[in-house]
Structures are given as structure tokens and as C-alpha cells.
TORKOL-4160 file (C-alpha; in steps of 0.2 Angstrom, whole numbers, padded with zeros to 4 digits, m for minus):
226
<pt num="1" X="m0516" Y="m0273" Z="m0182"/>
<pt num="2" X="m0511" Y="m0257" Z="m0173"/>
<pt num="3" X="m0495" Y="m0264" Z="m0167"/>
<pt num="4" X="m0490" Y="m0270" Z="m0181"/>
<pt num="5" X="m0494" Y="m0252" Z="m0189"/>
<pt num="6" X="m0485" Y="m0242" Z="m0177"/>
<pt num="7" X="m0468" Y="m0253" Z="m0179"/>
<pt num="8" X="m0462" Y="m0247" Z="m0197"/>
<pt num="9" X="m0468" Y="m0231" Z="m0195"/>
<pt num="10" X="m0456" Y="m0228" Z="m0180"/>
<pt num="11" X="m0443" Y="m0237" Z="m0189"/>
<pt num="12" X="m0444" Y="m0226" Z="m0203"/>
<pt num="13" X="m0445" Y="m0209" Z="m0194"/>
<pt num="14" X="m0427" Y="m0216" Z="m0186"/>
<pt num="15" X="m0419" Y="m0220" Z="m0202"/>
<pt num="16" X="m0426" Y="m0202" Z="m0211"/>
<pt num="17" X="m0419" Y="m0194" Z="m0194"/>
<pt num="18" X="m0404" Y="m0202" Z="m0193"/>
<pt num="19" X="m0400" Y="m0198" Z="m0211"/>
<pt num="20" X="m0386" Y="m0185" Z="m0216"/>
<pt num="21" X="m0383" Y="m0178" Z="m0234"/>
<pt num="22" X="m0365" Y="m0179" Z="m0241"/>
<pt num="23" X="m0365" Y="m0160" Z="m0242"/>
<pt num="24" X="m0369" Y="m0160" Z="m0222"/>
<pt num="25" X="m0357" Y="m0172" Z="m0219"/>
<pt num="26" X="m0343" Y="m0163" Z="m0228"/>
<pt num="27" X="m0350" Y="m0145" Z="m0218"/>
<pt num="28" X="m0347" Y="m0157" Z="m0203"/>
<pt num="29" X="m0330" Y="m0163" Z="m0205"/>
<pt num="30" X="m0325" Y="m0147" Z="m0209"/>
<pt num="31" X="m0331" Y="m0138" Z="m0193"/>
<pt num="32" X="m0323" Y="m0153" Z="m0185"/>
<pt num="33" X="m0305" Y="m0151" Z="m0194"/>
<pt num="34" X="m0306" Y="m0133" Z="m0192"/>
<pt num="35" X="m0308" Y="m0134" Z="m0171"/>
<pt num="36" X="m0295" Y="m0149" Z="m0171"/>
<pt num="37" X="m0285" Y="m0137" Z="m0179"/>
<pt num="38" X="m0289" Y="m0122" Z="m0169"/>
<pt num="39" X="m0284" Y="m0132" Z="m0153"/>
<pt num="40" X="m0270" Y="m0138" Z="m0159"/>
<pt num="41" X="m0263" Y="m0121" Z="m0164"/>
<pt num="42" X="m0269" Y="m0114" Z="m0146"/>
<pt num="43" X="m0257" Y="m0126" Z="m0137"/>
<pt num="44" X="m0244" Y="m0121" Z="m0151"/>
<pt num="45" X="m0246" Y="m0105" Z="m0145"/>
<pt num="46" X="m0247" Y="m0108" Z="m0127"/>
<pt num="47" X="m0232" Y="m0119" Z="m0128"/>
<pt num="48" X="m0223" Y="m0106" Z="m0137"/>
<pt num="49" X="m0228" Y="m0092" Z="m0124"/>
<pt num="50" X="m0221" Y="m0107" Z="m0109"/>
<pt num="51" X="m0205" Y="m0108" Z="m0116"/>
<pt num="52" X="m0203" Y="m0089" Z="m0122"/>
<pt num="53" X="m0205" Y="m0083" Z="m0103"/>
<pt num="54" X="m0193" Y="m0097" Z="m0100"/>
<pt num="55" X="m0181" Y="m0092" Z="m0108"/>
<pt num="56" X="m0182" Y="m0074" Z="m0102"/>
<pt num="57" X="m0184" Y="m0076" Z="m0084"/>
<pt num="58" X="m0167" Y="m0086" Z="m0089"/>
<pt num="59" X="m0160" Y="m0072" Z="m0097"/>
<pt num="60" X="m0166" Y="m0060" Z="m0083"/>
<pt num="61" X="m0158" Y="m0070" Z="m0069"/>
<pt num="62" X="m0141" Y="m0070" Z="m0082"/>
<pt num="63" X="m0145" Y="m0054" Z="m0083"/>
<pt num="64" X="m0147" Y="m0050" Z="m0062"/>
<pt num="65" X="m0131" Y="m0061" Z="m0058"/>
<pt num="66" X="m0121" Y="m0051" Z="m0069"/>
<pt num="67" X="m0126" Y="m0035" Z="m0062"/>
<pt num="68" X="m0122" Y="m0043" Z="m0043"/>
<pt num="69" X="m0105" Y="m0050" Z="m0050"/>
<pt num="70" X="m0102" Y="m0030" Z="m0058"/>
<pt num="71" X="m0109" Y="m0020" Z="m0043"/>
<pt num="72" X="m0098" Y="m0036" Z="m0030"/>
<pt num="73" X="m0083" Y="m0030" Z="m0042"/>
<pt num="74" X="m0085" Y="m0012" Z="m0039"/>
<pt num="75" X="m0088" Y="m0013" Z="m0021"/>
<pt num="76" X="m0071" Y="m0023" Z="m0017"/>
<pt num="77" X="m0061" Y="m0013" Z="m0028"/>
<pt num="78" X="m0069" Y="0003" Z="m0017"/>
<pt num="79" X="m0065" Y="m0005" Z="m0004"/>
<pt num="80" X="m0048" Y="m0008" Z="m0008"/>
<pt num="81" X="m0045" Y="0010" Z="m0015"/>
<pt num="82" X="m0051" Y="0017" Z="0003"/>
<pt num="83" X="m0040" Y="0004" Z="0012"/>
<pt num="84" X="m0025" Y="0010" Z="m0001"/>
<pt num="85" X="m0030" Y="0031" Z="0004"/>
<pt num="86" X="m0030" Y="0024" Z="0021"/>
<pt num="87" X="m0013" Y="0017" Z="0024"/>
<pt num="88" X="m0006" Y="0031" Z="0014"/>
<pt num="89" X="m0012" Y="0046" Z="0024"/>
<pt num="90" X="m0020" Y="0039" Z="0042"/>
<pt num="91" X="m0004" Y="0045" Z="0048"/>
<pt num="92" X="0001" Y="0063" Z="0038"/>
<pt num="93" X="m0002" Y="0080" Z="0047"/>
<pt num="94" X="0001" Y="0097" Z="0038"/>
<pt num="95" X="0013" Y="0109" Z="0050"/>
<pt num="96" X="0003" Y="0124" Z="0061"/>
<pt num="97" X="m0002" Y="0137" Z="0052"/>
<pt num="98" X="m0001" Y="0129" Z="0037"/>
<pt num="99" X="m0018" Y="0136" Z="0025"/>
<pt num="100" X="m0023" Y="0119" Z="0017"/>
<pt num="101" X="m0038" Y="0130" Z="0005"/>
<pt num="102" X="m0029" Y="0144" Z="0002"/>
<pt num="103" X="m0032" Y="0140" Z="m0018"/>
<pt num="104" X="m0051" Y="0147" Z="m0013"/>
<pt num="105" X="m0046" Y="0157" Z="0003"/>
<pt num="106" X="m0030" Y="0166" Z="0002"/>
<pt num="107" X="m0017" Y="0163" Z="0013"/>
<pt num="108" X="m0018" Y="0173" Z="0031"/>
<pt num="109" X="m0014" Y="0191" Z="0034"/>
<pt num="110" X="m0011" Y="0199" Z="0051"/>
<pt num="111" X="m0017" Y="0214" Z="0058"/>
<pt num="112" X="m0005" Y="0226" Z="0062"/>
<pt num="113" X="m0013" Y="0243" Z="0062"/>
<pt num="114" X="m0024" Y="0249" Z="0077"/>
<pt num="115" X="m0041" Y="0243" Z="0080"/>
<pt num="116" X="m0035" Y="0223" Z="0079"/>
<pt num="117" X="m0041" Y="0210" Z="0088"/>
<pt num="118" X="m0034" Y="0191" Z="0091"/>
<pt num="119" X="m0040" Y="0173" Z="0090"/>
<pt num="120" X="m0031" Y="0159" Z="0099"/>
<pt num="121" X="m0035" Y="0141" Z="0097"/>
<pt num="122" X="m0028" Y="0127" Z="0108"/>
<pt num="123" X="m0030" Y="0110" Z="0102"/>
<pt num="124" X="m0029" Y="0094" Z="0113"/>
<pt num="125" X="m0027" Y="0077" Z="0106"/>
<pt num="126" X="m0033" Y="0081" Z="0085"/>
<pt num="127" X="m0028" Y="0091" Z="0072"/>
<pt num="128" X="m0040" Y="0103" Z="0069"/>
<pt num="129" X="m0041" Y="0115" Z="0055"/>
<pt num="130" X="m0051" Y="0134" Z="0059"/>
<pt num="131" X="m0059" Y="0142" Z="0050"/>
<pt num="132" X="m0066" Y="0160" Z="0054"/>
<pt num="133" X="m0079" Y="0169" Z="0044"/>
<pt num="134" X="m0086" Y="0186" Z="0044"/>
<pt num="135" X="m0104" Y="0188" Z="0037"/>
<pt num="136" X="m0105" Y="0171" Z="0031"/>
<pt num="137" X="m0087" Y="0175" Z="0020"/>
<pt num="138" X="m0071" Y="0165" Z="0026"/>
<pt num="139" X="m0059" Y="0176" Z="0029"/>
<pt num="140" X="m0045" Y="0165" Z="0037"/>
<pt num="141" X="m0042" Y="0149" Z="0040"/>
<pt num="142" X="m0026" Y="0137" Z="0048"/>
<pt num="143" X="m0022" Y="0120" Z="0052"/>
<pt num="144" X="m0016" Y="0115" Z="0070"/>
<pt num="145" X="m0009" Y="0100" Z="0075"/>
<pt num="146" X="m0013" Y="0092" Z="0088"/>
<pt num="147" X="m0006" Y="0100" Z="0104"/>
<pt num="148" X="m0003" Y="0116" Z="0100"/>
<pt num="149" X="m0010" Y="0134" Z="0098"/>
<pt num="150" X="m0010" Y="0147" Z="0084"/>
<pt num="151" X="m0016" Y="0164" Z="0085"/>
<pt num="152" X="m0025" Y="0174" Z="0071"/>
<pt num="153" X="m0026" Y="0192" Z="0070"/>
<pt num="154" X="m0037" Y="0203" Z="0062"/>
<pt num="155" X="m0048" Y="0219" Z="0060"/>
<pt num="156" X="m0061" Y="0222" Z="0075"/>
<pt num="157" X="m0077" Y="0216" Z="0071"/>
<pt num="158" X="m0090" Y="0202" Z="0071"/>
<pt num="159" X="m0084" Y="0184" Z="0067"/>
<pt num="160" X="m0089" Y="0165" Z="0068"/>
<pt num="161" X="m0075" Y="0152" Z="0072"/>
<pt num="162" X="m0077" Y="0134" Z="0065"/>
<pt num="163" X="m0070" Y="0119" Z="0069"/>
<pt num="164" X="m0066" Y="0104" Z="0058"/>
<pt num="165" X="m0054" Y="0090" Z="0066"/>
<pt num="166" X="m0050" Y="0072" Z="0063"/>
<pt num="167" X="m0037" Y="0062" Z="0059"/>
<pt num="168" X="m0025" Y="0059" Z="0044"/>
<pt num="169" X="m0025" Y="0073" Z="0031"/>
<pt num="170" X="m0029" Y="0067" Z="0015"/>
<pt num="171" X="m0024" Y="0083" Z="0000"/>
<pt num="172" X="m0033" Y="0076" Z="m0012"/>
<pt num="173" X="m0048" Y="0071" Z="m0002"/>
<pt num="174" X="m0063" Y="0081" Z="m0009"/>
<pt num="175" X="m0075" Y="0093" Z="0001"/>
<pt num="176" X="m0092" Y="0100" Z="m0004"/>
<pt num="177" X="m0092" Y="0090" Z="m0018"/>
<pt num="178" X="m0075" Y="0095" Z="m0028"/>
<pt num="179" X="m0077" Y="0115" Z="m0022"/>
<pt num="180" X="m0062" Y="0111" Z="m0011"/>
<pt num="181" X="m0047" Y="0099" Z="m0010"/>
<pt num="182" X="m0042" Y="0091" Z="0007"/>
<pt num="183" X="m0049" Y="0084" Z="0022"/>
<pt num="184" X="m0046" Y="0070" Z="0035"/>
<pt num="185" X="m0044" Y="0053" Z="0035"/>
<pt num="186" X="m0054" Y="0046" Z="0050"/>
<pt num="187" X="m0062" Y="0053" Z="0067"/>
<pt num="188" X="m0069" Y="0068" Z="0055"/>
<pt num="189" X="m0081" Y="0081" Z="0066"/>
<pt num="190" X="m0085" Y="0099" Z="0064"/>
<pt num="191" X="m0091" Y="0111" Z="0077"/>
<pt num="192" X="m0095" Y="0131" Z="0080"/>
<pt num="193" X="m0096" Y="0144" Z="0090"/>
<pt num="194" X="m0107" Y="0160" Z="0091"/>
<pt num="195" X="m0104" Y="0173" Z="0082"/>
<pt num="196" X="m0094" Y="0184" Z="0093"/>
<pt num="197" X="m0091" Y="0204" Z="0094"/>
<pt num="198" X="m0071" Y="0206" Z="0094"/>
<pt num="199" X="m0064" Y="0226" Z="0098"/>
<pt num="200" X="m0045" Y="0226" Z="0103"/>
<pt num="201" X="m0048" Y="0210" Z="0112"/>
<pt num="202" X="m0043" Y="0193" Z="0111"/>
<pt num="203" X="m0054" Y="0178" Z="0110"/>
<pt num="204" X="m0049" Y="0162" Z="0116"/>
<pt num="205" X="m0053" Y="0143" Z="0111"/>
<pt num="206" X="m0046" Y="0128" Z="0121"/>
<pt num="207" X="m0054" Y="0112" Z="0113"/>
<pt num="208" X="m0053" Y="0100" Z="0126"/>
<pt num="209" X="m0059" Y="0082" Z="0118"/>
<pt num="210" X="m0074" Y="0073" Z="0128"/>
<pt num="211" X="m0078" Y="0056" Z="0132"/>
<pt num="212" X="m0090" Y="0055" Z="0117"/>
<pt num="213" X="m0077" Y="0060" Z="0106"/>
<pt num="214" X="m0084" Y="0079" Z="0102"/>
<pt num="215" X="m0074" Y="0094" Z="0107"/>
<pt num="216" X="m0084" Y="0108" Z="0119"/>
<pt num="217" X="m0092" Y="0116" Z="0104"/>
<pt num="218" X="m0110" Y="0117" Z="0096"/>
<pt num="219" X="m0109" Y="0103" Z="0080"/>
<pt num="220" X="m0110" Y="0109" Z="0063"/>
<pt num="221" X="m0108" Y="0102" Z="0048"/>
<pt num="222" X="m0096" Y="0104" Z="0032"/>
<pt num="223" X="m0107" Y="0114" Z="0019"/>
<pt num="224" X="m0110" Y="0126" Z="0035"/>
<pt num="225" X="m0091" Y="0124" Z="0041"/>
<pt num="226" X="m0079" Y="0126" Z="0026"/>
């Protein structure tokens, strides 16, 4: 009798649990819908997102190749520019004595009044252009071929002789960014000496080129030099 009791009353609680109003149902399929759609506009966007960085890391490596073939471009046509200077002027040379920045120098003077002193420079196998200062100012300067020797005279006092030789002089070649016009081709090298005290004397310089390539001078550099 129990048994048979039991049975319904398990069947019924299963039907009144399992039963679900219209209004819930509708809730339901909405809350459904509304996640299907959710998703579905999620991979929308995710796709959109995917083929958006495509398309840039496209237009970036466009973009990075263009730039190579620009800067390849410039390079060659640097290249040939310099080949063209090259060929022009590897083989030019300006005469002795000749005062190659004398638009910012002046040209050279000489001493002829008493209390004068000289100095001679003796090149080997390089053009070389001097250039004597007295505090820190240029105050002559000359370009020497190769082989040769100039003299400069001047009042006694204390000066500092540069040196800066090489090869093939360019006139148009720009030094110290643009403040002056001309330099050399190739084999370009600078060098100093001491200042030194001159009083009726002569000072001498025989630039004897080394194995290394430097003359017998302390090195310096063109912002120092010109």
C-alpha cells in the first residue's frame, strides 16, 4: 500500500518540477539569443581586429621597403657624387704659396721692418697646407706642394704651426661645417707643433712622411687646425 503511495507522488513532484511557464521560457530564449548574439558579435570583432593588424603589418612592411628602396637610392647616388668629386680632383694641386682661405684669412704679408722672424716648411711626398696662429688667431696660412718649401715671415713673437696634408684639392670641399671652402681629396691628416717663441730667428719644419703614413708631428684635428 505504501508503494503504491509513494509512486504518484514522486511522479508528480517531477512533472511540477520540470514545469516552465511561457513567461520563463520566453525570459529564457531571450537570455539565450542575447549570448548567441554576444558571441557572435565577439568573433565579429575579433575577426575584424585579425585582419585590421593584417593589413597594417602589410602596409608597414610597404611602408619599411619603400624607406630601404629611398635610403638604397640616396646611398648609390652619394656614392656616385663622391666617385664623380673623386675622378675630378684626386689629381689637382694648388701652386706654392698659393692662400686657399684667404676669403677668411687674408692673403700673406711679409715682414720687412726689424724685429722679424721666419718660417720654412719643407714638404716630402704631400701637399700640405700651414697654417700659423698667434693666440689662437690665424694669421698666415700657404699651400705647399709636394716637394718643396715656402718661407713665411712675420713680427717676432709667439706662434703655433699646423699642418694639414693630403691629397687632391677639392675648392669646393667644405671644412668646419661650411665656415670654410677647400680641402683634400684623399690621404687627409692634420698635425701641430708647440707653440714656439720666434725673436729674429728662423724656425724650421722638414715633414718627412713615416711608414704609418703621419708626418713627424703631434696629431690634431680640423676644428683645432684651420
Amino acid at each position: 500500500m505504501n508503494n503504491k503511495l509513494l509512486l504518484p507522488l514522486f511522479l508528480l513532484a517531477m512533472v511540477v518540477s520540470s514545469c516552465e511557464s511561457v513567461a520563463e521560457r520566453k525570459i529564457r530564449l531571450a537570455k539565450e539569443e542575447k549570448q548567441k548574439n554576444e558571441l557572435a558579435e565577439r568573433r565579429k570583432a575579433q575577426k575584424a581586429e585579425y585582419e585590421l593588424k593584417l593589413e597594417q603589418e602589410v602596409i608597414q612592411r610597404k611602408k619599411r621597403l619603400e624607406e630601404d628602396r629611398i635610403t638604397r637610392k640616396v646611398r648609390l647616388e652619394k656614392e656616385k657624387q663622391e666617385k664623380a668629386i673623386y675622378a675630378k680632383y684626386i689629381n689637382n694641386s694648388l701652386s706654392t704659396g698659393a692662400t686657399p682661405y684667404s676669403l677668411n684669412y687674408g692673403g700673406n704679408s711679409t715682414c720687412i721692418d726689424y724685429g722679424c722672424s721666419e718660417i720654412k716648411v719643407r714638404t716630402s711626398n704631400s701637399d700640405v697646407v700651414v697654417i700659423i696662429k698667434k693666440n689662437g688667431s690665424v694669421v698666415t696660412h700657404a699651400y705647399i706642394t709636394s716637394d718643396s718649401s715656402y718661407t713665411f715671415s712675420f713680427t717676432n713673437g709667439t706662434y703655433q704651426t699646423f699642418f694639414y696634408y693630403g691629397k687632391g684639392w677639392n675648392p669646393e670641399k667644405e671644412m668646419n661645417g661650411g665656415k670654410l671652402k677647400g680641402g683634400f681629396t684623399a690621404n687627409e691628416d692634420f698635425g701641430k707643433d708647440n707653440p714656439q717663441i720666434l725673436s729674429n730667428n728662423i724656425l724650421e719644419y722638414q715633414l718627412i712622411l713615416q711608414e704609418n703614413g703621419n708626418f713627424n708631428t703631434r696629431p690634431s684635428n680640423p676644428e683645432e687646425a684651420l
